[in-house]
C-alpha angles and dihedrals in degrees: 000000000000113000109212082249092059076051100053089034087057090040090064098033090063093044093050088056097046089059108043077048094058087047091052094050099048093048090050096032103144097041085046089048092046079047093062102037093058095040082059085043089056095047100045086047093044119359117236120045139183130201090263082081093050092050089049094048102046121070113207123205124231108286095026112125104220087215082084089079091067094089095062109100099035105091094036087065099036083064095046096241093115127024136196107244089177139303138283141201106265103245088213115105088216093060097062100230088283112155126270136180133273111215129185138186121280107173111015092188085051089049088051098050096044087054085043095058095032107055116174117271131223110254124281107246129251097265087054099036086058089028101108113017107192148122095001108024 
């Protein structure tokens, strides 16, 4: 039984973590945006996919938390192009075999024009890549 309190508890709960979410991806938006992109690429190539691609296919600088990547398939599936169909074993050692979702493809014309309006992007330089340290630096 839910109380109206576990409501409201799980109500800001989720919106905390929409918005640090949000934070997370604007301040990592082109790792986030490389992210997504190779987590579609994954899924149009195999379809189903797990962060462990995402992990394989995105290179992070020095300094670059990889908890950034957490955000990437958020707003993908937010906008039903991709959707969680269970959860694996990460295959990354450094992950410590901790679960992480399977995802597969919803909507593959969306997946292709969402690849199509957002292209990959050259790298920011230094100066912007240390620019702002913060909440997940």
């Amino acid at each position: 039984m839910t109380t109206g309190t576990t409501t409201h508890a799980v109500a800001e709960g989720e919106r905390r973590k929409l918005s640090a979410h949000a934070l997370l991806a604007a301040r990592r938006e082109l790792y986030v945006l490389r992210g997504r992109r190779a987590l579609l690429a994954a899924l149009l190539d195999r379809g189903e996919a797990t962060a462990d691609d995402v992990r394989r296919a995105v290179a992070l600088p020095a300094g670059i938390d990889p908890v950034c990547l957490g955000v990437v398939p958020g707003d993908l599936a937010r906008a039903g192009i991709i959707e969680r169909v269970g959860f694996a074993t990460t295959a990354r050692p450094e992950a410590h075999a901790r679960p992480v979702s399977v995802w597969r493809l919803a909507d593959r014309s969306a997946a292709l024009a969402w690849l199509a309006a957002h292209p990959d992007r050259p790298d920011a330089p230094p100066a912007e890549t240390d620019a702002a340290p913060g909440l997940f630096d």
